[in-house]
C-alpha positions in Angstrom: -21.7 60.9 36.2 -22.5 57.6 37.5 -25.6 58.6 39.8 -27.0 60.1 36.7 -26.4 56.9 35.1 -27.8 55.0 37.6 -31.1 57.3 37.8 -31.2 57.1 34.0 -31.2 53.5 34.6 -34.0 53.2 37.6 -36.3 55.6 35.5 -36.1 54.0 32.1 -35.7 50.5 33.7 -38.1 48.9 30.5 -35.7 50.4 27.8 -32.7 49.3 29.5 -34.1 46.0 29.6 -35.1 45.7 25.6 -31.5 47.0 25.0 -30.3 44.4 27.0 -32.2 41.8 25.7 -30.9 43.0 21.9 -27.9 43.1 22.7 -28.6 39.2 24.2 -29.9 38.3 20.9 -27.3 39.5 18.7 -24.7 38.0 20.8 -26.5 34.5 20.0 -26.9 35.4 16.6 -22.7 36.4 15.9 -21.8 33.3 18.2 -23.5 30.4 15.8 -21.5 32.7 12.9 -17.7 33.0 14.9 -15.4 31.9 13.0 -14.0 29.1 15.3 -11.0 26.7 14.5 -10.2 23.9 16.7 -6.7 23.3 14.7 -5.7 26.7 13.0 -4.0 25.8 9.6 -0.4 27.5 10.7 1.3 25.9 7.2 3.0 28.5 5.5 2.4 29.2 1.8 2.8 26.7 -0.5 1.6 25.6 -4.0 2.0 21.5 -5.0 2.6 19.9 -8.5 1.8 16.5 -8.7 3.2 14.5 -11.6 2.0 11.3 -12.9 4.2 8.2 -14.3 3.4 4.7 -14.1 6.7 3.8 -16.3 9.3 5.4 -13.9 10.9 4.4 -10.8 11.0 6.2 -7.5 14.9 7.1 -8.8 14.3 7.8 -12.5 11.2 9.9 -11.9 13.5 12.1 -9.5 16.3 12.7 -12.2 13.7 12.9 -15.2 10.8 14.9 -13.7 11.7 16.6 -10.0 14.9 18.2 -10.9 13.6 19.5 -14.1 10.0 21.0 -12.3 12.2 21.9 -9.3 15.3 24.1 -11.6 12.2 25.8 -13.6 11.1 27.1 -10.3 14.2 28.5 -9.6 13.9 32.3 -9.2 10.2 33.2 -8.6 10.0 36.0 -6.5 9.2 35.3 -2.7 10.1 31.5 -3.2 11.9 30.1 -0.2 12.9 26.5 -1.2 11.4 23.4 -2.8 11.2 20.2 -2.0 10.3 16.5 -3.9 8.6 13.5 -2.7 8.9 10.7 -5.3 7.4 7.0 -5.0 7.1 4.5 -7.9 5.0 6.3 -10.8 4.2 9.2 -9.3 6.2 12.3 -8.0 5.1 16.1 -5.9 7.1 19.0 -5.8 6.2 21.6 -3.2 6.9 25.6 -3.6 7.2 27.2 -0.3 6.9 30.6 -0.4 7.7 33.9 2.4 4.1 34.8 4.5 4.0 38.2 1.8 3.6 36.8 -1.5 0.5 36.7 -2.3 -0.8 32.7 -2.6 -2.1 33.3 -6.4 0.4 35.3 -7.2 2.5 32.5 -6.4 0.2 30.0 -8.2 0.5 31.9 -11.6 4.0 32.1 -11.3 4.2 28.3 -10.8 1.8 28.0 -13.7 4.0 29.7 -16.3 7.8 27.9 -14.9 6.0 24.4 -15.2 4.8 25.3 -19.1 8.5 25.8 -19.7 9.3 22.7 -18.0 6.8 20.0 -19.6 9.2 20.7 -23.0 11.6 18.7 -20.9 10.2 16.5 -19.5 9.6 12.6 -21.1 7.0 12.4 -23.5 3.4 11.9 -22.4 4.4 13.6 -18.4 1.9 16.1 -17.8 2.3 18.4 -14.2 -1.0 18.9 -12.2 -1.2 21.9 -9.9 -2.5 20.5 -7.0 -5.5 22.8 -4.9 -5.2 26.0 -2.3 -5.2 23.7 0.7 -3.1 22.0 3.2 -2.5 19.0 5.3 -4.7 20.3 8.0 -7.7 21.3 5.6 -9.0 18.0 5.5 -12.5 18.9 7.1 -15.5 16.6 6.2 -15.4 12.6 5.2 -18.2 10.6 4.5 -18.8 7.1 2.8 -20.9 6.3 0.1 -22.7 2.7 0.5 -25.4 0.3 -0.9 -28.9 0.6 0.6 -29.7 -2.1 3.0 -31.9 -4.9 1.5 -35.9 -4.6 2.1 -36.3 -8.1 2.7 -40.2 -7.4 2.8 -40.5 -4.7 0.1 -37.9 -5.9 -2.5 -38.8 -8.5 -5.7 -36.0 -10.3 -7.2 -35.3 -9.0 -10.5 -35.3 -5.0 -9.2 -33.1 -2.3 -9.3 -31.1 -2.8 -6.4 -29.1 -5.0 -3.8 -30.3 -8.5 -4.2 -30.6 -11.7 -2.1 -27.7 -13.3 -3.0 -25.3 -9.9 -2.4 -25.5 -8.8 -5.8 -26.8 -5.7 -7.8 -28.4 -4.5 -10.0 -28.0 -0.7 -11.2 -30.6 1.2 -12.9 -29.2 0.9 -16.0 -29.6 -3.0 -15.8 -26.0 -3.9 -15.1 -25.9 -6.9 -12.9 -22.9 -6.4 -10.7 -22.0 -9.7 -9.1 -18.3 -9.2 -7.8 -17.5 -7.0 -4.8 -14.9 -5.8 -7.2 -17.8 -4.4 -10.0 -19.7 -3.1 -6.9 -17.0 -1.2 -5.1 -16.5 0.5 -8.9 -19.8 1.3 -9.2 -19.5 3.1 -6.2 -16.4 4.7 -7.2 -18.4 6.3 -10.4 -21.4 7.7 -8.5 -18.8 9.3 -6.3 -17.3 11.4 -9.1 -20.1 11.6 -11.6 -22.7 12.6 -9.2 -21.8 13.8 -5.6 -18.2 15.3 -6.2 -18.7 17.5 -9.1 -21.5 19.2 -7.0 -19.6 19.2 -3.6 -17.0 21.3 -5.8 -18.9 24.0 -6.2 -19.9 24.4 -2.7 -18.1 27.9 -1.5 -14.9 27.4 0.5 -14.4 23.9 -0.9 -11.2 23.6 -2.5 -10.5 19.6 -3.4 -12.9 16.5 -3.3 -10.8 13.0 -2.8 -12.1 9.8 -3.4 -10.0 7.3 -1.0 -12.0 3.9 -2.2 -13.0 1.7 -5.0 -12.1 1.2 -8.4 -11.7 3.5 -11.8 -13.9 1.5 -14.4 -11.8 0.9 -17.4 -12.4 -1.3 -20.7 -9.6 -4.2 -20.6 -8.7 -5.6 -23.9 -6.6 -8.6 -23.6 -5.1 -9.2 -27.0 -4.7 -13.2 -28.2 -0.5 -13.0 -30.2 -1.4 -16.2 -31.7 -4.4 -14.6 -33.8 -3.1 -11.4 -34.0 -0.1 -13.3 -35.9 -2.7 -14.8 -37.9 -3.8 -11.8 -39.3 -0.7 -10.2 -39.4 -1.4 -7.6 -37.2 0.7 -6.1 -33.9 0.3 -5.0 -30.9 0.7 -1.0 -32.1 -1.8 -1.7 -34.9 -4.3 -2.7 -33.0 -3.4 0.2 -30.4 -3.5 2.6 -33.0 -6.7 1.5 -34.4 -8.3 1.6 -31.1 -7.2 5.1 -30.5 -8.4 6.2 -34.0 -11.9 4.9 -33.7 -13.1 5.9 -30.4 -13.5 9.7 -31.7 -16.5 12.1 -32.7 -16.0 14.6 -34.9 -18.1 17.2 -37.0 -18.0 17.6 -40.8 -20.1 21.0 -41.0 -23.3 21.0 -42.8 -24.9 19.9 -45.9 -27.7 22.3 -47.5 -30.9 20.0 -48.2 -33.8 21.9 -49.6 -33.0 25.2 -48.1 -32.7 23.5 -45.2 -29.2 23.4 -43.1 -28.4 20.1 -41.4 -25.2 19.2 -39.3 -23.4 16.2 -40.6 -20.9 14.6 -37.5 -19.5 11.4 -37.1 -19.9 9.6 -32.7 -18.1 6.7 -32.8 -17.1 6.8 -29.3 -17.3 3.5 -27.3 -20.0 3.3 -24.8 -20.0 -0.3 -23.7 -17.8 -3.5 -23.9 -19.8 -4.9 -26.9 -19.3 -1.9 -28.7 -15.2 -1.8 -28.2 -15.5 -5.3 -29.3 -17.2 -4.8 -32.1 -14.8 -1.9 -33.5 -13.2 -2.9 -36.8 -9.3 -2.9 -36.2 -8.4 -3.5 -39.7 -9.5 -4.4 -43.1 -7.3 -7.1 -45.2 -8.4 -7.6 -49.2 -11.6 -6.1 -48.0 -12.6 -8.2 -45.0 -13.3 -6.3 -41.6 -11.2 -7.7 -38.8 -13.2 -6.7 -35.5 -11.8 -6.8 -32.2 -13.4 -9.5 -30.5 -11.7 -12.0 -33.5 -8.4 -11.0 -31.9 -8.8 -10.1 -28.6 -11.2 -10.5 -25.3 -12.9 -7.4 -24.1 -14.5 -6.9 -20.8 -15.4 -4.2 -18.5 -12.5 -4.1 -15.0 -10.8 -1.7 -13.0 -7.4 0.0 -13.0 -4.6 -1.0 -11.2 -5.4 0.4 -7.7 -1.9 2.0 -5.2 -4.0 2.7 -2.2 -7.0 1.2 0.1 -9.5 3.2 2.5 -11.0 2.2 5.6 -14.3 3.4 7.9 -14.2 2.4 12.0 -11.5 0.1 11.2 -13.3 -1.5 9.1 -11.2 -2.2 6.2 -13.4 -1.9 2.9 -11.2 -2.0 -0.5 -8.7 -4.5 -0.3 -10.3 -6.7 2.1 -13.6 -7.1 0.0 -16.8 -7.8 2.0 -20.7 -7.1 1.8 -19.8 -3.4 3.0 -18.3 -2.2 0.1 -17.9 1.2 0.4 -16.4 4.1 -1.1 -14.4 6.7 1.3 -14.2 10.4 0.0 -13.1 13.6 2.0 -13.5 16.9 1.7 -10.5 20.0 1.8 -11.0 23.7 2.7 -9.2 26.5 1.2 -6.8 28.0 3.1 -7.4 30.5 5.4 -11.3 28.9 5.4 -13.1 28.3 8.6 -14.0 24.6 9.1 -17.2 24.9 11.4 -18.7 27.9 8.5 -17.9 25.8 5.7 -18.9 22.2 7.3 -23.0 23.6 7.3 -22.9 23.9 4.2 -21.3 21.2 3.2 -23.9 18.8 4.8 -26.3 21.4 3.1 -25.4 20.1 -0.2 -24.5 16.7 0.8 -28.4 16.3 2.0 -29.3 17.7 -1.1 -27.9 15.5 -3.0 -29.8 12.5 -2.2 -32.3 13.0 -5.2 -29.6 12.8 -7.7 -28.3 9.5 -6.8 -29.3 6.3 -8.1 -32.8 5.5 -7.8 -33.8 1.6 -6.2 -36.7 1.2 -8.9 -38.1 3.2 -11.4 -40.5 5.8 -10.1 -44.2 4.9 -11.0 -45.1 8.8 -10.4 -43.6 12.4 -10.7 -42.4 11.9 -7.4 -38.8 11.6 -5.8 -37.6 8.0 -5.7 -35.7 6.8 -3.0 -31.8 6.3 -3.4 -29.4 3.2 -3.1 -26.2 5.3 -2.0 -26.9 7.5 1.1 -24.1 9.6 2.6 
């Protein structure tokens, strides 16, 4: 048998060699695809609800919102045990199920117990389901950051980082503190690159680790709202009813049908400050007569560095925003990494531009990643 092989071999030495070389080839070709996992996720099955509330302390949150979450979870088939970790204002229950149950099985069970919970939970408390992923699935971090300054290239006056450390955004804002420019950061992350990192297959959670949530601060003034004999609630409440849009149907004009609505959502500061709050024998009362409006941030818990660089708390010229990327489980870092960096590339055209393009061509970006 094997001196036939062998003649087989000597004779038809060319076709031997072409199989070789194939099978050569699609050895390559199945190695840059392998699956490889330099830290296998070994975390047994588990599905997080994270609970919001500023109002509540680390004790009160446990009594109030984990042991009410936790007793509705009671009972699911295949659940092992739960377990709470609460901090001020904010609170995460973990389900750990048995290696059978099936992970969204377990997830739509979870799903139905915390409906019957929020009835009893304080008012306002709403439970998040946190994503299929685990502490090991954090796979891919980046930082988004301000162009460096064309000293050369760059007029005063342009879209972009000026001389003096400030900026200016496409829109026109001139953003002066590090504050406003770590926010502004902040937005592009989860307006522009995170919604499309999302839907990149295998991803299962973008975090942003850095910068600021823009808000709208109104900072009421007692002494005039006394003045007017207005409180704290009614100008609340007024706020709350003016910033809607609604639709009203449609009005038949000349056989014609058009749409009447109503947008009175707030845009900018001068709009919130120009909202009318209340009406006394006739005479609008708008906001900026009884209160100071100005664009800020939230109330920020955390920080984020890169290469121990600290760039949050400890503002500098490097503001930067930190974000990171997590897998689903079972996922295969190295597979889902390419394309990751795939859409991540890709998304340098949808960024801010630096100035306005002068042609129908791509303008370069202020953020890279």
């Amino acid at each position: 048998m094997i001196s036939r092989l062998v003649t087989f071999s000597v004779e038809r030495r060319w076709l031997v060699l072409l199989l070789t070389a194939i099978a050569a080839l699609a050895g390559v070709f199945a190695l840059q695809r392998l699956p490889i996992d330099a830290v296998p996720d070994i975390t047994n099955n588990q599905v997080q609800v994270n609970v919001l509330a500023p109002s509540l302390s680390p004790d009160q949150i446990e009594r109030q919102v984990s042991f009410t979450i936790e007793t509705s979870l009671a009972g699911i088939p295949g659940l092992e045990y739960t377990r709470s970790l609460n901090r001020n204002g904010f609170a995460q229950i973990t389900a750990v199920f048995s290696d059978k149950t099936d992970i969204y099985f377990a997830r739509q069970q979870v799903t139905e117990r915390m409906r019957m919970a929020e009835e009893r939970l304080p008012a306002g408390i709403m439970p998040e389901m946190g994503p299929i992923a685990t502490g090991l699935g954090d796979i891919f971090m980046w930082t988004i950051e301000f162009r460096e300054l064309d000293k050369v290239r760059h007029r005063d006056g342009e879209p972009g980082l000026q001389r003096d450390s400030s900026y200016i955004t496409p829109e026109g804002d001139h953003l002066v503190s590090e504050a406003d420019k770590a926010t502004y950061l902040h937005t592009v992350q989860e307006w522009i690159v995170s919604p499309q990192l999302r839907g990149t297959e295998g991803v299962a959670g973008v975090d942003s680790l850095g910068g600021y949530d823009r808000e709208y601060l109104v900072i009421p003034d007692v002494q005039r709202l006394a003045a007017m004999r207005l409180t704290i609630n009614d100008l609340a409440t007024a706020l709350e009813r003016s910033n809607t849009s609604v639709g009203a149907g449609t009005v038949n004009l000349n056989g014609a049908g058009l749409f009447v609505r109503s947008d009175a959502r707030v845009r900018t500061a001068d709009e919130l400050a120009r909202t009318v709050i209340a009406s006394p024998e006739g005479v609008p009362v708008q906001l900026s007569q009884v209160a100071t409006v100005r664009a800020g941030q939230g109330i920020r818990t955390g920080s984020a560095s890169e290469n121990g660089h600290e760039v949050v708390v400890y503002f500098s010229p490097d503001t930067q925003t930190v974000c990171k990327i997590s897998r689903e489980r079972g996922g295969f870092s190295n597979i889902h990494q390419k394309a990751i960096q795939w859409c991540a590339t890709s998304l340098g055209i949808l960024l801010p531009a630096k100035r306005p393009p002068v042609a129908p061509t791509i303008a370069p970006v202020d953020a890279k990643l």
